[in-house]
C-alpha positions as CSV (number, residue, x, y, z in Angstrom):
1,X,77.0,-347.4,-19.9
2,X,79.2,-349.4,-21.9
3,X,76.1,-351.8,-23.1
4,X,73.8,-348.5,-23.7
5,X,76.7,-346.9,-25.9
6,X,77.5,-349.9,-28.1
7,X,73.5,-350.7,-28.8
8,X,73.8,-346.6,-29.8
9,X,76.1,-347.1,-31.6
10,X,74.7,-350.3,-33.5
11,X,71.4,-348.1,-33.9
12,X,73.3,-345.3,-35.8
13,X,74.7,-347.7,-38.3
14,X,72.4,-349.1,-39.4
15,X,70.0,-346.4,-39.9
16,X,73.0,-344.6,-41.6
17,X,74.5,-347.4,-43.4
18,X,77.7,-346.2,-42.3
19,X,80.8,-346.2,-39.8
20,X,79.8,-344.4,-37.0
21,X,81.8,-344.7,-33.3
22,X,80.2,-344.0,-29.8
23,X,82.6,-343.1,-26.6
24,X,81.9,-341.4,-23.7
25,X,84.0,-338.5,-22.1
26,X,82.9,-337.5,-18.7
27,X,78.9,-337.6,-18.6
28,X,78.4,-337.2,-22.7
29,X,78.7,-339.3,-25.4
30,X,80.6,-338.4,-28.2
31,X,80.2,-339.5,-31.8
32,X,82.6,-339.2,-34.1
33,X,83.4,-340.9,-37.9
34,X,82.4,-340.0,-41.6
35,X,79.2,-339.6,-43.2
36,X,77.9,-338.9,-46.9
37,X,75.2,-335.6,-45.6
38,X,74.8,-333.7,-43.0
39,X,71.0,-335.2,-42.0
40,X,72.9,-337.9,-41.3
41,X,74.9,-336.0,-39.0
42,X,71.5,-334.6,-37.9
43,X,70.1,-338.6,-37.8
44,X,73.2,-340.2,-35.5
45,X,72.8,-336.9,-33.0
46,X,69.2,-337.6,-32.2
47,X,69.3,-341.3,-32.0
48,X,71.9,-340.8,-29.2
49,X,70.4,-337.7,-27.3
50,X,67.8,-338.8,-24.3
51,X,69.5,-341.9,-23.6
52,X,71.0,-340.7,-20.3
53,X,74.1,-338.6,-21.0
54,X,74.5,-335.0,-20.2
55,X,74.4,-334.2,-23.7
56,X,75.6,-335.2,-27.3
57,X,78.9,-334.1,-28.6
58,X,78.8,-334.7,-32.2
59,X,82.0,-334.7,-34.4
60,X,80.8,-336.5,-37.5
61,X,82.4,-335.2,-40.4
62,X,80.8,-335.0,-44.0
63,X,82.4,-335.9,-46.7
64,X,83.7,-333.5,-48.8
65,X,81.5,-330.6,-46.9
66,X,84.0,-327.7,-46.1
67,X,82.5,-325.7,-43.6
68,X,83.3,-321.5,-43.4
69,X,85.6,-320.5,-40.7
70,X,83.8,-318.1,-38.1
71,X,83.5,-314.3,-39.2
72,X,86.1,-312.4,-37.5
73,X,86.0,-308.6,-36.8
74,X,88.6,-306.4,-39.0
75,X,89.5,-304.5,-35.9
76,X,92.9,-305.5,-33.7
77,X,94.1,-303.6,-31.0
78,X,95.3,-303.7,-27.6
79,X,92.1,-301.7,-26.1
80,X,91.2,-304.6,-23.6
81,X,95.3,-305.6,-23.0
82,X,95.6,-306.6,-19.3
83,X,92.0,-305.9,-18.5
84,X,90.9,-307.5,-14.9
85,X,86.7,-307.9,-14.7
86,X,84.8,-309.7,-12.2
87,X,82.5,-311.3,-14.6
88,X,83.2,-311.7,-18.5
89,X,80.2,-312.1,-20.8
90,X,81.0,-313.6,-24.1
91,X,77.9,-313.2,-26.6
92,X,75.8,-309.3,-27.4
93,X,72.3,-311.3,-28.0
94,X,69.0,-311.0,-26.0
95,X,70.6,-313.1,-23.4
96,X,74.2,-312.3,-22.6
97,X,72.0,-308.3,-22.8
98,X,69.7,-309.6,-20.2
99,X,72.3,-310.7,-18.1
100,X,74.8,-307.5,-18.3
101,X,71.4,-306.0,-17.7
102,X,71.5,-307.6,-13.9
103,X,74.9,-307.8,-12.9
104,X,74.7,-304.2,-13.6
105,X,72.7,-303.8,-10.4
106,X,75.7,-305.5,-8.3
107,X,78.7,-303.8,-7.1
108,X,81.3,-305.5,-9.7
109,X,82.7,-304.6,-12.8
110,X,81.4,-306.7,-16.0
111,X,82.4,-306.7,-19.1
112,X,80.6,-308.2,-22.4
113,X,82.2,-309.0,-25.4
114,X,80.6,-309.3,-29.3
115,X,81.6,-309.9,-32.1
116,X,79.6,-308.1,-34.5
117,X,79.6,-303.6,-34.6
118,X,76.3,-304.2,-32.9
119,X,74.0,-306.4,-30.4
120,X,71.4,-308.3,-31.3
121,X,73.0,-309.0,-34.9
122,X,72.7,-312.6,-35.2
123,X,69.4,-314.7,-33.9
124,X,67.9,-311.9,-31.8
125,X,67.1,-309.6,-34.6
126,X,65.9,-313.1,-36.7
127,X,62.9,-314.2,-35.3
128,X,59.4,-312.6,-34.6
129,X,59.0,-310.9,-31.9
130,X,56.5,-313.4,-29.9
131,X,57.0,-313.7,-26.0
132,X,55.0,-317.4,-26.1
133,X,53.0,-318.5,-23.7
134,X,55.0,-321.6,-22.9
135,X,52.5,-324.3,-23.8
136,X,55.0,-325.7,-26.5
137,X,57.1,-326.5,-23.9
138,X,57.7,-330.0,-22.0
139,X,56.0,-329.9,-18.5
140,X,59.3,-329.6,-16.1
141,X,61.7,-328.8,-18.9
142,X,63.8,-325.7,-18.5
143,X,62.4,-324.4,-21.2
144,X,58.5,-324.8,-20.2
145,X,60.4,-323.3,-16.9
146,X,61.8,-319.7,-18.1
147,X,59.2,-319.2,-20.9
148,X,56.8,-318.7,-18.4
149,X,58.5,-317.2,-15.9
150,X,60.0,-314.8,-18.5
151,X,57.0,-314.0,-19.7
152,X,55.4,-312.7,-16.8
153,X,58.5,-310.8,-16.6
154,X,57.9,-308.6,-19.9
155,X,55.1,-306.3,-18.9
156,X,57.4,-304.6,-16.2
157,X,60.6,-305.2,-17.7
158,X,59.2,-303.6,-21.0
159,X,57.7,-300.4,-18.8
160,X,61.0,-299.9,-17.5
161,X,63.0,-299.8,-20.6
162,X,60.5,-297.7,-22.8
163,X,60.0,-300.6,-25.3
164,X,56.5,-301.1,-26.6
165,X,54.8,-304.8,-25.6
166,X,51.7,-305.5,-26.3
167,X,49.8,-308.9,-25.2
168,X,48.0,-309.8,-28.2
169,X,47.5,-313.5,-27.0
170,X,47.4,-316.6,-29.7
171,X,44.7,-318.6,-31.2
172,X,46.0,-322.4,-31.9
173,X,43.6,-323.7,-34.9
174,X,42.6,-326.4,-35.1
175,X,40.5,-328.3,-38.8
176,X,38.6,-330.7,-37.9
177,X,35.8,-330.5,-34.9
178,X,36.7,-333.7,-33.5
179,X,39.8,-331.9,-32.1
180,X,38.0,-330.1,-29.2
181,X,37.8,-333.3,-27.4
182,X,41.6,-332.3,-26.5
183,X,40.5,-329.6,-23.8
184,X,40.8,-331.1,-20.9
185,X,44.4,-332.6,-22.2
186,X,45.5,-328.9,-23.0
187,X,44.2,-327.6,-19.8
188,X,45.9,-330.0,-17.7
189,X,49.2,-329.0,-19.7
190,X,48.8,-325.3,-19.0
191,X,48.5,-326.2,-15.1
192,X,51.3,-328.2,-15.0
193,X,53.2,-325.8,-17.2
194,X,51.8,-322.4,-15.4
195,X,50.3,-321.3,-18.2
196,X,47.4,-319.2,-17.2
197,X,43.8,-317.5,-18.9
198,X,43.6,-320.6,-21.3
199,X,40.4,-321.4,-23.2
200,X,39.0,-323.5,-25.8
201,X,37.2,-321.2,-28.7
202,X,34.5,-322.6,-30.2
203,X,34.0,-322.0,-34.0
204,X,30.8,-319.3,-33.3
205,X,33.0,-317.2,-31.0
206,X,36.1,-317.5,-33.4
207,X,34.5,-315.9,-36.5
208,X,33.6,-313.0,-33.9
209,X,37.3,-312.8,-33.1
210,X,38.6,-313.3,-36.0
211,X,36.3,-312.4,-38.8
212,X,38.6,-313.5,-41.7
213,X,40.0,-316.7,-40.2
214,X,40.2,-319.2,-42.9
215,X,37.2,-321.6,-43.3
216,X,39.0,-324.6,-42.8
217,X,39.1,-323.3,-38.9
218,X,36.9,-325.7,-36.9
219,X,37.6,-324.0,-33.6
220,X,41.1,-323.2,-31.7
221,X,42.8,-322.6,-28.1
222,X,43.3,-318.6,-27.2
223,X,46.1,-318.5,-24.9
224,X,45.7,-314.7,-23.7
225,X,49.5,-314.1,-22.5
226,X,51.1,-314.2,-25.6
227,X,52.8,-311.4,-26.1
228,X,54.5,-309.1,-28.8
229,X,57.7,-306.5,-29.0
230,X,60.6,-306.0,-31.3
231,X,63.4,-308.7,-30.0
232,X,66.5,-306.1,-31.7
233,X,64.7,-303.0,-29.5
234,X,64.5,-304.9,-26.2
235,X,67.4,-306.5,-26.8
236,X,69.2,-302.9,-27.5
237,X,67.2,-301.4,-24.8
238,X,68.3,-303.9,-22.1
239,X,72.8,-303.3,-23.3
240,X,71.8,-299.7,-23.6
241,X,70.7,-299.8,-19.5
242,X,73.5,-301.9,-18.9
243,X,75.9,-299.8,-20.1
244,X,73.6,-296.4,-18.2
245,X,74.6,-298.9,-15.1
246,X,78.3,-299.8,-15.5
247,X,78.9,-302.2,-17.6
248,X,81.2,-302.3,-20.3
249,X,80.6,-303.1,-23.6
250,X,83.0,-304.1,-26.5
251,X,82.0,-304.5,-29.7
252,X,84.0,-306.2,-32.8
253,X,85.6,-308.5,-30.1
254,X,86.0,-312.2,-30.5
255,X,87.5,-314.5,-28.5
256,X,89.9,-316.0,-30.0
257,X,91.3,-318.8,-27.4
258,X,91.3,-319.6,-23.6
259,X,94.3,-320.4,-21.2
260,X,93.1,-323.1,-18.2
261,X,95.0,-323.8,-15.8
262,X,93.8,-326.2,-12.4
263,X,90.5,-326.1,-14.1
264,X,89.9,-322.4,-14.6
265,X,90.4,-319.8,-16.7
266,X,92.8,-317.8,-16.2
267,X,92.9,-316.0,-19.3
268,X,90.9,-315.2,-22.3
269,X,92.9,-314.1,-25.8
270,X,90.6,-311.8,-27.7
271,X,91.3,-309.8,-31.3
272,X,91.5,-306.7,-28.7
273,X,93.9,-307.9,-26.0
274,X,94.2,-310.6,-22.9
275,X,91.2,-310.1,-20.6
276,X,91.5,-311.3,-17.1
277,X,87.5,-312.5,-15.9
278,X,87.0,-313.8,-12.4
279,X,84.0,-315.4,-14.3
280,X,83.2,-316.3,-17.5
281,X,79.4,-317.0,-18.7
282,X,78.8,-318.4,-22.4
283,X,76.2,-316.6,-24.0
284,X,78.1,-317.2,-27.6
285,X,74.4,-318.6,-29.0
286,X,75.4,-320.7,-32.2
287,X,79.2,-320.4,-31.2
288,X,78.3,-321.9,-27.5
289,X,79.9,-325.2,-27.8
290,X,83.0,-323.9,-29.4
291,X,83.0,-321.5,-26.3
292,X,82.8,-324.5,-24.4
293,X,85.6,-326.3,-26.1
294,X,87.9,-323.5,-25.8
295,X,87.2,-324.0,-21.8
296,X,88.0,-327.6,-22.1
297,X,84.4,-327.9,-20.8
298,X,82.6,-329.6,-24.1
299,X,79.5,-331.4,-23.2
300,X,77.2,-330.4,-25.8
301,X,77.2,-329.5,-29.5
302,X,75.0,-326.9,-31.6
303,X,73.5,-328.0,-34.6
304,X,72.0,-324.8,-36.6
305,X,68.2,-324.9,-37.3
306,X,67.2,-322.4,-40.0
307,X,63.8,-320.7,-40.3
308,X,62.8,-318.6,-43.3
309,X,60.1,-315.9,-42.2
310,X,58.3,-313.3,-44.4
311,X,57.5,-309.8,-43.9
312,X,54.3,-308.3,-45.3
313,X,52.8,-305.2,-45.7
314,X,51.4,-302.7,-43.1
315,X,48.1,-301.9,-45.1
316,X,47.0,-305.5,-44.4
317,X,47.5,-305.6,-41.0
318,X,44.1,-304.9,-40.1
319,X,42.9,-308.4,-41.3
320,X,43.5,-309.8,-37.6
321,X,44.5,-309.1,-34.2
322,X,46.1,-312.5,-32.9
323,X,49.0,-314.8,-33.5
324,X,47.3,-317.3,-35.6
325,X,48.8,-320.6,-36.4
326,X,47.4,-323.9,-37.3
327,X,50.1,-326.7,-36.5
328,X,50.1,-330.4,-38.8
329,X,49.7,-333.4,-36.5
330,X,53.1,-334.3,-38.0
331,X,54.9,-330.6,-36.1
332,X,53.4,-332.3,-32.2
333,X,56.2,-334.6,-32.6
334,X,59.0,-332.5,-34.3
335,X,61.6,-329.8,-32.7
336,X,59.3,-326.7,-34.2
337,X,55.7,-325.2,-32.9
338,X,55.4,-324.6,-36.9
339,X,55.0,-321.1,-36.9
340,X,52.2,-319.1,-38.2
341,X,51.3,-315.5,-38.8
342,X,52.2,-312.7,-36.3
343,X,51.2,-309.0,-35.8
344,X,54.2,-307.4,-34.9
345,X,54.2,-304.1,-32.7
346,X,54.7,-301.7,-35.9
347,X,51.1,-303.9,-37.3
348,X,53.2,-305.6,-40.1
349,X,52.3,-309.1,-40.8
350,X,54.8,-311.9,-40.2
351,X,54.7,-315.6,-41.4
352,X,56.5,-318.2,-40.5
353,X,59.1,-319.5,-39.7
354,X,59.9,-322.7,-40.7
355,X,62.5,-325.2,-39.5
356,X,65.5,-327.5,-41.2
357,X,68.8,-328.5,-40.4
358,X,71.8,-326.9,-42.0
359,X,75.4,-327.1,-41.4
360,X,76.3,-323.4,-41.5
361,X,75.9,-321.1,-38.2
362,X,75.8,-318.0,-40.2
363,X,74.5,-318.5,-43.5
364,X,71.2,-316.1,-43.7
365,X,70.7,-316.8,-47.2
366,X,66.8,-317.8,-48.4
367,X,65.6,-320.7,-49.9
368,X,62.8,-320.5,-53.0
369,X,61.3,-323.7,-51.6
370,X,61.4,-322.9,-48.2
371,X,59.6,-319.1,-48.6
372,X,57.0,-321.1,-51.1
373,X,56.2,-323.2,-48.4
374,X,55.6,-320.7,-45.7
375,X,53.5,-318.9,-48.4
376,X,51.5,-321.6,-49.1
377,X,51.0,-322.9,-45.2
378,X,50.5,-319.4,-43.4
379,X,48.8,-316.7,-45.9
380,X,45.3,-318.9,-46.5
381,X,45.0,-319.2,-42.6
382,X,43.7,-315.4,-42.8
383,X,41.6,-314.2,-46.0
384,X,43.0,-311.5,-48.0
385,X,46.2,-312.1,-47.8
386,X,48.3,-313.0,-51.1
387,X,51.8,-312.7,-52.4
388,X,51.6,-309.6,-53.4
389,X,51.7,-308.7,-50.2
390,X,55.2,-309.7,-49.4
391,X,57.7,-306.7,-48.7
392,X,60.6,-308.8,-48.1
393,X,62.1,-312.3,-46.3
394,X,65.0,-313.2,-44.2
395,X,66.4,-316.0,-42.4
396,X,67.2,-317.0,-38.5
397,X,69.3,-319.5,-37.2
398,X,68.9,-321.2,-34.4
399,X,71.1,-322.5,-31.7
400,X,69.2,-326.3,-30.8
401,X,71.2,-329.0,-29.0
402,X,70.8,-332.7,-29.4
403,X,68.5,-332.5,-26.1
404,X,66.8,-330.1,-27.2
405,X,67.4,-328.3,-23.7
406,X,68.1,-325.1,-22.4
407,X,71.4,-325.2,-20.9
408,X,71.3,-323.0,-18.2
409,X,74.0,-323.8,-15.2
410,X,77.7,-323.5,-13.9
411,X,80.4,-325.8,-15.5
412,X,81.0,-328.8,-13.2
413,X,84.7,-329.0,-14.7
414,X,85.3,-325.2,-15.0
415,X,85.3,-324.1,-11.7
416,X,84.9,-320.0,-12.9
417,X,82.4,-320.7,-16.1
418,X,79.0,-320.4,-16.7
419,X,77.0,-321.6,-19.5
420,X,73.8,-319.9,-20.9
421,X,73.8,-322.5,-24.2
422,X,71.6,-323.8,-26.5
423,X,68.5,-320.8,-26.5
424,X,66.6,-321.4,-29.3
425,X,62.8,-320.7,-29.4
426,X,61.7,-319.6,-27.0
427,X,64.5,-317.8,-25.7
428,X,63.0,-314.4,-26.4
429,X,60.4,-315.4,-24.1
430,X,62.8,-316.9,-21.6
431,X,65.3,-314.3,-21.3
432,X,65.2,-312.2,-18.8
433,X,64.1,-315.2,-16.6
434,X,67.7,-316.6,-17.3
435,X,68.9,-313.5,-16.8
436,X,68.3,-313.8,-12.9
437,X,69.5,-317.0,-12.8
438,X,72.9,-316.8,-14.5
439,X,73.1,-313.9,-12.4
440,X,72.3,-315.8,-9.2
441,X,75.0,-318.0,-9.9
442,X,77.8,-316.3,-10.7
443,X,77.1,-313.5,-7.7
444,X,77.0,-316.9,-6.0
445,X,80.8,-317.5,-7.2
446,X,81.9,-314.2,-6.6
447,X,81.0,-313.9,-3.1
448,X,83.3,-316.9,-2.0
449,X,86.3,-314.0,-3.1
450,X,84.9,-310.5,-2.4
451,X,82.1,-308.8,-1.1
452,X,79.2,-308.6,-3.4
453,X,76.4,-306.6,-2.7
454,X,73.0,-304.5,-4.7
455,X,73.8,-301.0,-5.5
456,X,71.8,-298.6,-4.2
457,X,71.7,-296.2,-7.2
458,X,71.1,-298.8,-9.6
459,X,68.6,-297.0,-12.6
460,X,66.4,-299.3,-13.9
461,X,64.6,-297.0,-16.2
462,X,66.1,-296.3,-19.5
463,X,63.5,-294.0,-22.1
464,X,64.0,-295.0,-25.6
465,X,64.0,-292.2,-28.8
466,X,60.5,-290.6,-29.7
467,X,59.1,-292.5,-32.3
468,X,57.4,-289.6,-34.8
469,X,54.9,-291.5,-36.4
470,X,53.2,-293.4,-33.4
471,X,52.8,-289.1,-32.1
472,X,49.8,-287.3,-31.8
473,X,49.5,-284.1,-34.1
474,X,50.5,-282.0,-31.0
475,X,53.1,-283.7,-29.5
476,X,55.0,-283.7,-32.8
477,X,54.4,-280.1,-32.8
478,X,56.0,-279.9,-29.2
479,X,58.9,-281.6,-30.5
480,X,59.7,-280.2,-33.8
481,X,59.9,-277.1,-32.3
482,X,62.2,-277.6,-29.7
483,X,64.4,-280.1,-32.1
484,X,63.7,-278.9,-35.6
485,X,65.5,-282.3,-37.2
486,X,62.1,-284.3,-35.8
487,X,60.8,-282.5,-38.9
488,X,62.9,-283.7,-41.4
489,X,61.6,-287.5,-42.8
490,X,64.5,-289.7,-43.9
491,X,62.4,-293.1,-44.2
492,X,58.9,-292.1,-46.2
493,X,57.8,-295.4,-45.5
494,X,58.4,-295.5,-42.0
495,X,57.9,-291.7,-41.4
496,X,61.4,-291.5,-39.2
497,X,63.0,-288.1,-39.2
498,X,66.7,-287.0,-39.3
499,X,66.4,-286.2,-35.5
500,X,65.5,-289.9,-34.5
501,X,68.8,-290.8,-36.5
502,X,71.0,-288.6,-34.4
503,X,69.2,-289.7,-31.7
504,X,70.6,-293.3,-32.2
505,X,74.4,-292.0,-33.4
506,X,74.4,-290.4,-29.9
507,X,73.0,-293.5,-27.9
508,X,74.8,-294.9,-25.2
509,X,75.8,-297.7,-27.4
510,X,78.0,-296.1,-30.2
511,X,77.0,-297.4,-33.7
512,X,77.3,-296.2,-37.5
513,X,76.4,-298.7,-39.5
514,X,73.2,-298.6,-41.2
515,X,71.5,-302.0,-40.0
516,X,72.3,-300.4,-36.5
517,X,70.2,-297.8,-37.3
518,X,67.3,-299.6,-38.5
519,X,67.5,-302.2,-35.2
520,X,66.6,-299.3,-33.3
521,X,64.0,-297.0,-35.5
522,X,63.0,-299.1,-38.3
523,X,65.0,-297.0,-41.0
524,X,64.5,-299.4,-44.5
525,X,61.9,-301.8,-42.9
526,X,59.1,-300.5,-45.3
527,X,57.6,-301.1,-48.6
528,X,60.8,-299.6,-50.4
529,X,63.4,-301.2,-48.1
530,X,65.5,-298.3,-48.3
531,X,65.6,-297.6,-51.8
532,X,64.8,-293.8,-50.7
533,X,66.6,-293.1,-47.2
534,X,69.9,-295.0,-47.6
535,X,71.6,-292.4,-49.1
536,X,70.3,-289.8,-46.8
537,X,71.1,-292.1,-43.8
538,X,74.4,-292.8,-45.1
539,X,75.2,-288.6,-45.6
540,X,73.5,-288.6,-41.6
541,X,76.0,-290.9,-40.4
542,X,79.1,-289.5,-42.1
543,X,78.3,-286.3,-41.1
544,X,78.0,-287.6,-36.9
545,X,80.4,-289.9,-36.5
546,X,83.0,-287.7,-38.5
547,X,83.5,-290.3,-40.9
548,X,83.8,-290.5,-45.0
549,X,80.5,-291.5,-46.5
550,X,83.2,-294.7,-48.4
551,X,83.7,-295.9,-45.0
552,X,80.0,-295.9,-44.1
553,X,78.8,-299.9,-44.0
554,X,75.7,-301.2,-44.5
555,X,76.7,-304.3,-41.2
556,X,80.3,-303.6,-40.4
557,X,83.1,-305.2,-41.8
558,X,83.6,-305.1,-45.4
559,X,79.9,-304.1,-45.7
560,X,80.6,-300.1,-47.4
561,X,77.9,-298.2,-49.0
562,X,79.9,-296.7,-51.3
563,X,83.3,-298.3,-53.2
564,X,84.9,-294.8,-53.8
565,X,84.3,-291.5,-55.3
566,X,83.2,-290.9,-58.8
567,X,83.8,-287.2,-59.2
568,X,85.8,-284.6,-57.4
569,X,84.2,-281.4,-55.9
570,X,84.6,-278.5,-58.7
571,X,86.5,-275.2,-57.7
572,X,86.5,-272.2,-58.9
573,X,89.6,-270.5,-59.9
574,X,90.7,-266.9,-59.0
575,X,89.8,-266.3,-62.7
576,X,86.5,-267.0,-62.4
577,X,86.3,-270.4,-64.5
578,X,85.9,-274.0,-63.5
């Protein structure tokens, strides 16, 4: 190893022009030195990952780069003080959800822990929706592995939790007509991969699909088991069954620092108290590797990779019924499938995303020459769509390692932790595949110390709130009569009523924030992006969660509506004047 890390190490200086040193620690290599940018950082990360280590720990610094501390919850208390769990689950996305999801159908007690005053805040409310197919995937990876196992997965998972899924299936373009020669080449890929219904669509048959498909479409690949839901619903819908089943959930808790002792962890230190875990898994998404370090148990680092994707209008959602993309020669060889446009379950149109490096892990701020250049790659795929068609635009992070691997395993240092690491795209997909399998292991570890066995009143089913405007005539009838607040429309736009609000401030999740509102019923997703509801919403959620509207927030923290009050309420005095 000593002769592969120096060459490495030569390699990285002189593509960087700079100092860079190379050491291993256990099975990784570790880089460490000074830099002028971070794609250098990015550069001397991916010249040392697939050279035979476990993974690429990367501690190159950038000169004069000052990078944010972690955004800490306001709240601290002693609400979790002395707790004892069987398993701990640090991280409130799709994944660490999935996985409360089944450990709630075993006999322990589980605790997960977030950091945000919701789930799904961060990368799992940041990306669109699309359960791939798993062709993007290398045949054997882990990835290529749980994408299509997950995605089998969906079309009970999503029955059981009431969250709509549709399988739209996907259409890969392709320009010129030379390209259909590749058949046979992405046939055999599916078969190895598992991918199944694939077929080549000749340019005839694609106009009768898709009727306003761009004309530089020469032909494309449908890959039918594609599917479609809202990644923030299912990822709400499976805590919310959790938490029907047992587990605990605490929210605007961070984990501060570990004590390991003998190589486990004894003890976690959290803004809410000392917790106690028999197990630990990792499911801290971009925060995974400082998880990891905490443990003493760093064999990988995160590198953020932003995506900027845009949100378009419902009234052209009619223009096509697949995920469309058409990926550059260039993307076959890079860490992105290039994105494209989506129609999401609620028929918007999404485009993109895109895909560059950045230092920051939770910097969701948009980039003029990244959205141009979504707008100018994705809208001409699909005739009649223009920029006037654009509602709004956000940004995802994602949580890539230098491998480019899922890491999905128990600690071999840390005899009690569990790692679910480095999910980016296609995690969504892969989740509740993962889910199992962190499950399987840690009911593994468990069982060498207690009796661990299924329960048999384990609920699978969880039914979601009425959605008014996806009703027939009748059954809104039915239930405005029996709850006359289904009546009431907050969000014009979206047509959701006053009753689907209370609905969510009465969930089994406890939220009052407005962003928690629309990550489960779409309040301030439509063309007016809550320039009409918010104040209604906010007047809702003061008046359920007995709370002043001023301490009403838009995302928790220092996030308020309202700064203070302007006027005080007039009386009338005994005399009759104000």
């Amino acid at each position: 190893m000593k002769k592969i890390l120096k060459n490495i190490e030569e390699r990285i200086n002189k593509n960087l022009s700079s100092k860079v040193y190379c050491r291993q620690w256990r099975d990784s290599i570790v880089l460490e030195g000074e830099v002028d940018n971070w794609n250098q950082v990015i550069k001397a990360g991916k010249i040392a990952a697939g050279k035979g280590f476990k993974g690429v720990v990367n501690k190159i610094q950038v000169k004069d780069l000052i990078i944010p501390p972690i955004n800490k919850p306001m709240l601290r208390d002693y609400a979790l003080q002395g707790k004892r769990v069987d398993v701990l689950i640090i991280g409130g996305g799709v994944i660490g959800s999935a996985i409360g999801r089944e450990l709630a159908k075993y006999n322990i007690s589980t605790l997960l822990v977030e950091k945000e005053d919701d789930v799904a805040f961060h990368a799992s409310s940041r990306n669109d929706g699309m359960i791939h197919p798993g062709i993007a995937s290398k045949p054997g990876s882990k990835k290529g592995y749980y994408n299509v196992k997950g995605n089998r997965m969906y079309t009970k998972i999503a029955e059981e939790l009431d969250v709509e899924f549709k399988r739209r299936g996907n259409i890969i373009l392709y320009e010129k007509s030379l390209m259909k020669i590749l058949a046979p080449i992405v046939y055999n890929r599916a078969k190895k991969l598992g991918v199944e219904g694939v077929t080549h669509v000749p340019l005839k048959e694609l106009r009768e699909l898709e009727p306003n498909i761009t004309e530089r479409a020469a032909g494309g690949f449908s890959f039918p088991t594609t599917g479609i839901l809202s990644p923030y619903k299912i990822t709400v819908a499976f805590a919310e069954n959790a938490v029907m089943n047992g587990l605990e959930l605490s929210l605007n808790t961070i984990v501060e620092s570990m004590e390991v002792q003998n190589n486990k962890i004894e003890w976690i230190n959290t803004n809410r108290g000392k917790v106690y875990p028999a197990i630990v898994i990792n499911a801290a998404g971009v925060y995974s590797d400082k998880i990891a370090e905490m443990a003493g148990d760093e064999f990988f680092t995160i590198h953020p990779r932003k995506g900027e994707i845009l949100i378009l209008d419902k009234k052209k959602g009619n223009l096509f019924n697949r995920v469309l993309a058409m990926p550059s020669i260039s993307e076959k060889s890079g860490n992105t499938k290039g994105g494209g446009l989506v129609k999401t379950i609620d028929d918007n149109i999404l485009a993109g995303p895109d895909a560059y490096e950045q230092p920051l892990r939770e910097d969701y701020s948009s980039n003029r020459e990244n959205i141009d250049g979504v707008i100018n790659k994705h809208l001409p795929l699909v005739k009649g769509l223009g920029k006037e068609d654009i509602i709004t635009y956000f940004s995802g992070i994602r949580a890539a390692t230098y491998e480019e691997e899922f890491i999905v395993e128990k600690s071999e240092y840390i005899h009690n932790l569990i790692h679910a690491a480095g999910i980016q795209s296609p995690g969504l997909a892969s989740a509740p595949a993962i889910a199992e399998d962190i499950t399987g292991i840690a009911i593994e570890l468990l069982s060498k110390f207690k009796k661990v066995y299924r329960k048999v009143d384990f609920n699978p089913i969880r039914k979601g709130i009425p959605e008014l405007a996806k009703l027939s005539f009748e059954e809104r009838s039915e239930i405005i009569k029996n709850r006359p607040d289904y009546g009431i429309i907050i969000c014009r736009c979206e047509e959701i009523s006053k009753g689907e609000i209370i609905d969510v401030l009465n969930s089994p999740i406890k939220v009052n924030s407005l962003d928690a509102i629309k990550r489960r019923v779409r309040t301030g997703m439509g063309r007016c992006q809550g320039g009409f509801c918010t104040p209604l919403i906010t007047e809702i959620i003061s008046e359920q969660s007995n709370i002043s509207p001023i301490e009403v927030t838009k995302k928790g923290r220092k996030s308020n509506i309202l700064v203070s009050e302007t006027k005080t309420p007039w009386k009338e005095d005994t005399n009759g004047t104000v």
